[in-house]
C-alpha positions as a LaTeX table, in Angstrom:
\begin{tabular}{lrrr}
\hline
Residue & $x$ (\AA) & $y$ (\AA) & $z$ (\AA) \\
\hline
Unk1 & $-14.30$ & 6.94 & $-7.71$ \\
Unk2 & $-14.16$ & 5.51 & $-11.23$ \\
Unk3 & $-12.52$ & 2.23 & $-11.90$ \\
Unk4 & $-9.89$ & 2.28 & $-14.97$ \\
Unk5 & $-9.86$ & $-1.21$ & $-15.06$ \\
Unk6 & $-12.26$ & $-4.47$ & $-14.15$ \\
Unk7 & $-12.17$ & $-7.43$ & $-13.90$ \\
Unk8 & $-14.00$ & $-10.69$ & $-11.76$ \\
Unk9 & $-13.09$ & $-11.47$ & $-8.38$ \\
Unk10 & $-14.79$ & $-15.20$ & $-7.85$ \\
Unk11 & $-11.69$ & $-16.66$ & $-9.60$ \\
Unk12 & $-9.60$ & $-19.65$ & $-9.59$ \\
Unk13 & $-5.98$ & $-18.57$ & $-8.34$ \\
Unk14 & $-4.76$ & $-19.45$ & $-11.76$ \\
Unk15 & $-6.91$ & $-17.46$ & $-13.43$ \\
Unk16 & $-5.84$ & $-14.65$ & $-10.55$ \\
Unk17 & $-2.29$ & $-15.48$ & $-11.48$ \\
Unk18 & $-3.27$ & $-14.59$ & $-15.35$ \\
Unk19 & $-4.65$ & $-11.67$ & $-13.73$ \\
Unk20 & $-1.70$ & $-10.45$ & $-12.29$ \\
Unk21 & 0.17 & $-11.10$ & $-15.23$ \\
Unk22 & $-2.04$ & $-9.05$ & $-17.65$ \\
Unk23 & $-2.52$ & $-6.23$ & $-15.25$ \\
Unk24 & 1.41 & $-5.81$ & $-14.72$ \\
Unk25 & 2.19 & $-5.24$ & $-17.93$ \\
Unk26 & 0.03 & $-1.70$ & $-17.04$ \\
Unk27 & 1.96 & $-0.87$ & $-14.51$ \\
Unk28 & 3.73 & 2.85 & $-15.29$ \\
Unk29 & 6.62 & 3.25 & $-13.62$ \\
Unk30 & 7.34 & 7.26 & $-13.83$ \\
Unk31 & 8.40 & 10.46 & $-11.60$ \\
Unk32 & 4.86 & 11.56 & $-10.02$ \\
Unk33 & 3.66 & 14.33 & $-12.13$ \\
Unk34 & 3.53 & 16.95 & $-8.32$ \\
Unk35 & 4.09 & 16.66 & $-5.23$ \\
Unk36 & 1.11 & 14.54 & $-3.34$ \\
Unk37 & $-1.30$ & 17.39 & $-0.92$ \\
Unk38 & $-2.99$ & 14.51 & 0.56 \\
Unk39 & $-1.55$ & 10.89 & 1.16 \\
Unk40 & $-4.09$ & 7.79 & 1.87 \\
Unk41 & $-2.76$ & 4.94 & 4.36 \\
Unk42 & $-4.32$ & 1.47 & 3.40 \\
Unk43 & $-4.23$ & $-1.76$ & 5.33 \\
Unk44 & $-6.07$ & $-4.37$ & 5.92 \\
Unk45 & $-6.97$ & $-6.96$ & 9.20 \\
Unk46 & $-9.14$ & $-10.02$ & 8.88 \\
Unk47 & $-10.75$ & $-10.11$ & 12.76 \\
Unk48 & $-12.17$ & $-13.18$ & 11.96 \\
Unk49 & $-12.07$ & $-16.06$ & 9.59 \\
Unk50 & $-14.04$ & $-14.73$ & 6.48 \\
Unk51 & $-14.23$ & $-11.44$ & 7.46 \\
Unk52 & $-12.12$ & $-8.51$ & 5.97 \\
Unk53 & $-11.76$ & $-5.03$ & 7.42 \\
Unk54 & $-9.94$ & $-2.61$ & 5.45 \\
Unk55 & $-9.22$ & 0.67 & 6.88 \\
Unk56 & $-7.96$ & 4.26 & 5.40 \\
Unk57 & $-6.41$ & 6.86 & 6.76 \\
Unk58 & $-5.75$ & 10.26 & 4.98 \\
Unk59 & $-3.04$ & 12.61 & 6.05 \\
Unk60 & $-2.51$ & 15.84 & 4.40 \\
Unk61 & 1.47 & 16.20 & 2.85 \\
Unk62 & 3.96 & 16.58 & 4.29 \\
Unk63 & 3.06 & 18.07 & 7.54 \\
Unk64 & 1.50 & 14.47 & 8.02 \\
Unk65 & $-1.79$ & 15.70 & 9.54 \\
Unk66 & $-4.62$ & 13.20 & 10.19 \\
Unk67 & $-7.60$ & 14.53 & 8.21 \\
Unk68 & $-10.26$ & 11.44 & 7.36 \\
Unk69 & $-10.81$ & 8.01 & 7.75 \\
Unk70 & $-12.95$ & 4.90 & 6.23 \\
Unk71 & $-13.61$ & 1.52 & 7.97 \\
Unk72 & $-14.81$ & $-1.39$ & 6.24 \\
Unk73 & $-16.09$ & $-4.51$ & 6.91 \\
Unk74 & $-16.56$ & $-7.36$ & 4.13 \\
Unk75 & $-17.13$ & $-11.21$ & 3.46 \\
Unk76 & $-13.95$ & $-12.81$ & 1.66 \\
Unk77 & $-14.43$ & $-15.78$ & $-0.22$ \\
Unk78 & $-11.18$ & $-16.17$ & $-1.96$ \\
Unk79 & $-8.79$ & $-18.04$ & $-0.05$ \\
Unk80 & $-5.31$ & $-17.43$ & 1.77 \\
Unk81 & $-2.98$ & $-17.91$ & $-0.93$ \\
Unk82 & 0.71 & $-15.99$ & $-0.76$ \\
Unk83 & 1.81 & $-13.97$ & $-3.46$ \\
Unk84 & $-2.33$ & $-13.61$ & $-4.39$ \\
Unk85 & $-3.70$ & $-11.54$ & $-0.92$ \\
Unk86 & $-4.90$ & $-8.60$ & $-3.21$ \\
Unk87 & $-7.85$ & $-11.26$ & $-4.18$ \\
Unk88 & $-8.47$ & $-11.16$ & $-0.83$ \\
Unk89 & $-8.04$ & $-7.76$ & 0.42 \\
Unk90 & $-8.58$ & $-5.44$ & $-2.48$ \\
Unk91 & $-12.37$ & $-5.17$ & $-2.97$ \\
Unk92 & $-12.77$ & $-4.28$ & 0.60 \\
Unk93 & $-9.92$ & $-1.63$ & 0.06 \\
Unk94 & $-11.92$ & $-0.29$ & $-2.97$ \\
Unk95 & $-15.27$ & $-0.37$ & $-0.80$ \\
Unk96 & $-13.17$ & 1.80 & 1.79 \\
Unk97 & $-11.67$ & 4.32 & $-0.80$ \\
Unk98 & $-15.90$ & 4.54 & $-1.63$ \\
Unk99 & $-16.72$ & 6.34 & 1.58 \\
Unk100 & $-13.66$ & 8.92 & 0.98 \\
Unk101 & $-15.56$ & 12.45 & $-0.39$ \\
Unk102 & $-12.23$ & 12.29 & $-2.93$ \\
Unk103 & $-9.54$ & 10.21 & $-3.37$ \\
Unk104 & $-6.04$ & 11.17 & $-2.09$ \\
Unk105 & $-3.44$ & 12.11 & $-4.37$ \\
Unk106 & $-1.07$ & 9.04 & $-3.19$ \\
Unk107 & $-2.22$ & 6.02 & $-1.76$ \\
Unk108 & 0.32 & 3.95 & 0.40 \\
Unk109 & $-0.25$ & 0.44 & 1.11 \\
Unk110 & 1.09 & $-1.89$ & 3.94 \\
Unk111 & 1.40 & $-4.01$ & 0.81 \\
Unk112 & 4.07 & $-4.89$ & $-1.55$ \\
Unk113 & 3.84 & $-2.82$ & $-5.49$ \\
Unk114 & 6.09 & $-4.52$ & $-8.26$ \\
Unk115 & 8.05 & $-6.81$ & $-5.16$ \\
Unk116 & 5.80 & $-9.56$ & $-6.25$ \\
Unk117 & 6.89 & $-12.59$ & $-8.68$ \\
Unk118 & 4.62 & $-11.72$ & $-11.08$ \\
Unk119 & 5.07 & $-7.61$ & $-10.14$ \\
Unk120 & 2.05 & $-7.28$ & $-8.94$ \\
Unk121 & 1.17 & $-6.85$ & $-5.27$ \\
Unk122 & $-1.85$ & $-5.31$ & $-3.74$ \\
Unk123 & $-0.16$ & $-1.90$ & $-4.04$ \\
Unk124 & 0.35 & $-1.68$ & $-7.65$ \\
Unk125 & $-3.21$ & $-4.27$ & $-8.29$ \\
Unk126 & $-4.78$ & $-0.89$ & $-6.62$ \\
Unk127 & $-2.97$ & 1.69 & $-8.89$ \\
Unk128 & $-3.71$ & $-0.13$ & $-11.90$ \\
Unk129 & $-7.24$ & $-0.60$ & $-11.30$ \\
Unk130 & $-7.93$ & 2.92 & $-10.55$ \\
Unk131 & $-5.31$ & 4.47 & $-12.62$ \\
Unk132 & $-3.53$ & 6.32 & $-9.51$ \\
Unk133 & $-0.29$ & 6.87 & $-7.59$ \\
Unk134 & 0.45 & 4.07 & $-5.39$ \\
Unk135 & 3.03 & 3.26 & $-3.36$ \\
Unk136 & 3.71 & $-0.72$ & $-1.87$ \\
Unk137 & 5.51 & $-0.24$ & 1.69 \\
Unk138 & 5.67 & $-4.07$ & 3.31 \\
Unk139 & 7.18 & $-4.86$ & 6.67 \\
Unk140 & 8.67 & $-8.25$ & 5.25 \\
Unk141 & 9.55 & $-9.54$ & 2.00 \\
Unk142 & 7.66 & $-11.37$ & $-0.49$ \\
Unk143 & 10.34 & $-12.45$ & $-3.34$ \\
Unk144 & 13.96 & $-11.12$ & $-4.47$ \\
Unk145 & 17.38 & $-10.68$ & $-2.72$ \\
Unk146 & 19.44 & $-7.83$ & $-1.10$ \\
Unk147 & 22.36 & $-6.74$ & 1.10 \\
Unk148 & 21.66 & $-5.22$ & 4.40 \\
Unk149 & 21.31 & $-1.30$ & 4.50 \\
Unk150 & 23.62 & 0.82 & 6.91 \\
Unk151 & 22.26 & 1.28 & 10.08 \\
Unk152 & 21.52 & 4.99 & 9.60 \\
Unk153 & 17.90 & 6.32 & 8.86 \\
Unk154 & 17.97 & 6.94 & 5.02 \\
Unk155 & 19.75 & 4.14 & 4.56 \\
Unk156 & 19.02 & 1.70 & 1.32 \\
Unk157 & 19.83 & $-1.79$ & $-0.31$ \\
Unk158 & 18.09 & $-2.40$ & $-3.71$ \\
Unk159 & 15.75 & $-5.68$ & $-3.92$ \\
Unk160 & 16.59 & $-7.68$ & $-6.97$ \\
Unk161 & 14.74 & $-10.36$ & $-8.74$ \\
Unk162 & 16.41 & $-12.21$ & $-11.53$ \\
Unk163 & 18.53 & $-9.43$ & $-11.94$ \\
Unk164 & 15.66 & $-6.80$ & $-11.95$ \\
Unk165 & 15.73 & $-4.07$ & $-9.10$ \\
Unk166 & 12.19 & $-4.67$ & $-7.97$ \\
Unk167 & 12.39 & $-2.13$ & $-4.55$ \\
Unk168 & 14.56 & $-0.69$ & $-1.77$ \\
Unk169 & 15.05 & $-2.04$ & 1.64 \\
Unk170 & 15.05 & 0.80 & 3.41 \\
Unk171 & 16.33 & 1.53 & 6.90 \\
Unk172 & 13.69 & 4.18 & 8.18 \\
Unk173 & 14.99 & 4.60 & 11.90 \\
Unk174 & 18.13 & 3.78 & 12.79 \\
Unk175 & 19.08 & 0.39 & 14.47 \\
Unk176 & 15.25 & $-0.85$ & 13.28 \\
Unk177 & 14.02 & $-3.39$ & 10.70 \\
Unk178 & 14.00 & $-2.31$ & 7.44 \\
Unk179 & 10.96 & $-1.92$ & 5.26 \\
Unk180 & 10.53 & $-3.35$ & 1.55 \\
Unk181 & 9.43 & $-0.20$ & $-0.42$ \\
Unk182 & 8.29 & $-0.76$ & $-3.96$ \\
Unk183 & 6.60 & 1.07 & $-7.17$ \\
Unk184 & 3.06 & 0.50 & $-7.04$ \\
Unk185 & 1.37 & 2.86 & $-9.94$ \\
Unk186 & 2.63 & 5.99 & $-11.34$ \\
Unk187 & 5.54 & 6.61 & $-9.45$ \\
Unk188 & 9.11 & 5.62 & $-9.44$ \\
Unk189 & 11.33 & 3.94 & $-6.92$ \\
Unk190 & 13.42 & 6.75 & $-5.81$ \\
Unk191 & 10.17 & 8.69 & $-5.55$ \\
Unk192 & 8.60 & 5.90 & $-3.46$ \\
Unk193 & 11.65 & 5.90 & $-1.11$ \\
Unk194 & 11.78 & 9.61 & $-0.55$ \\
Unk195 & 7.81 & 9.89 & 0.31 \\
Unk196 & 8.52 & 6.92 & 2.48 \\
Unk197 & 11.03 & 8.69 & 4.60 \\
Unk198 & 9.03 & 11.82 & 4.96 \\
Unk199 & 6.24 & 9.92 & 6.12 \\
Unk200 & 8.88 & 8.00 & 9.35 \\
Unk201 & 9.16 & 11.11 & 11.61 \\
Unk202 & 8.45 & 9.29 & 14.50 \\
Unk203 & 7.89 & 5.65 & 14.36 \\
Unk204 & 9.53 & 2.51 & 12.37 \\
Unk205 & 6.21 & 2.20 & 9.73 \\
Unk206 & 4.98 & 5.62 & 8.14 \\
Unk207 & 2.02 & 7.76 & 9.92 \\
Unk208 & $-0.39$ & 7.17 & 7.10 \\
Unk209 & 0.14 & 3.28 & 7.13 \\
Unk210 & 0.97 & 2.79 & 10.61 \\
Unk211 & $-2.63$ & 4.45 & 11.61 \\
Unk212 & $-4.50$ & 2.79 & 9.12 \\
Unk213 & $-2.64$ & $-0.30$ & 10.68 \\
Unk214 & $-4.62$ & 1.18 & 14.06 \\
Unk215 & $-7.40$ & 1.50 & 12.44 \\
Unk216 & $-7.98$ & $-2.01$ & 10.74 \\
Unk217 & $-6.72$ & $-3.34$ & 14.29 \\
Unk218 & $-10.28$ & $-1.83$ & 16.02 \\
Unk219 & $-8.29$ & 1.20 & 17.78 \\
Unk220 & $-9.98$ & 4.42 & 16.81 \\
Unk221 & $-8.05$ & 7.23 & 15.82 \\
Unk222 & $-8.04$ & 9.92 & 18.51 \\
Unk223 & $-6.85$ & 12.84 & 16.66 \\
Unk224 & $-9.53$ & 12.59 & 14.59 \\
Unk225 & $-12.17$ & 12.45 & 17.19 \\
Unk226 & $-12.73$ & 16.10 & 17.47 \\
Unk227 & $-13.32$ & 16.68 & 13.93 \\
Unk228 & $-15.84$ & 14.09 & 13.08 \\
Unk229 & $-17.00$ & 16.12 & 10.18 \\
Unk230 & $-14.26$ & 14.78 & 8.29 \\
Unk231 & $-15.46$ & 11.52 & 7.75 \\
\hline
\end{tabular}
């Protein structure tokens, strides 16, 4: 896995918020050049204080099949600051993507993308850094204003920041709390949504985030059990 971009982690948060600002400005928000074969649910737990434990899931697309997994476990020094948890979470993320034999051709985060104040949230920190589709799929909102979708699945407000359309709140059952979708990397926002709502066949959060979710939480993955030569 080759990094596009680098930069220090043991920083101040103001020089994380220059950071964020320099690394947004490489954000490319465009149609995704195929469809994705192979999607990559990211999240990321802290089961104790100073301890992070970022977990991936890979699903093939869009059948939504569980094919790999990565678990890891490690020390965070940076501390809890909102609008700045990529400092936090990202280098175990990128230590989890490591122990992947390839990287998946879309990697969804239970993160926010450009929904950020300074537009850039773990999701589209990620994409940046290694120069690959991401997509930022939060349960809650970070910044911005919208109306309430219809209470249909498929339904979708846009999220607006100074007048900027920074996401979609997007209804992905019906009668359930929406989700804040956003561009991470190389991908745009109607792109982001539609993915999004193939991935919700069953469940409010989509497969590939909602067992990586499992995963980070210390509940194995059982469908991926019997083929252990996967991972």
């Amino acid at each position: 896995m080759k990094l596009h971009v680098q930069h220090r982690w043991d920083v101040s948060p103001e020089e994380a918020e220059q950071i964020q600002r320099e690394l947004a400005a490489r954000v490319r928000v465009e149609p995704l050049s195929a469809q994705p074969e192979t999607i990559g649910g990211i999240d990321v737990s802290f089961p104790r204080e100073g301890l992070a434990r970022a977990a991936v899931v890979v699903m093939r697309f869009p059948n939504l099949t569980p094919i790999a997994q990565a678990l890891v476990e490690r020390p965070v020094d940076f501390p809890y600051i909102p609008g700045l948890l990529s400092f936090r979470e990202t280098p175990a993320v990128l230590d989890a993507l490591e122990q992947l034999s390839s990287l998946p051709d879309l990697l969804m985060c239970d993160a926010q993308g450009i929904a950020h104040p300074r537009r850039l949230g773990l999701a589209a920190h990620l994409g940046v850094l290694l120069d690959h589709p991401t997509i930022g799929c939060a349960k809650s909102r970070l910044t911005g204003r919208h109306q309430e979708p219809g209470p249909q699945k498929g339904a979708y407000t846009w999220l607006y920041d100074d007048g900027e359309i920074i996401g979609a709140v997007v209804r992905t059952r019906e009668s359930v709390r929406p989700l804040y979708v956003s561009v991470g990397h190389r991908i745009d926002l109607p792109g982001a949504i539609e993915i999004t709502l193939a991935c919700c066949t069953r469940y409010r959060l989509p497969e590939p985030t909602r067992l990586a979710h499992q995963l980070a939480g210390g509940r194995p993955i059982t469908s991926l059990r019997a083929q252990p030569s996967l991972f």
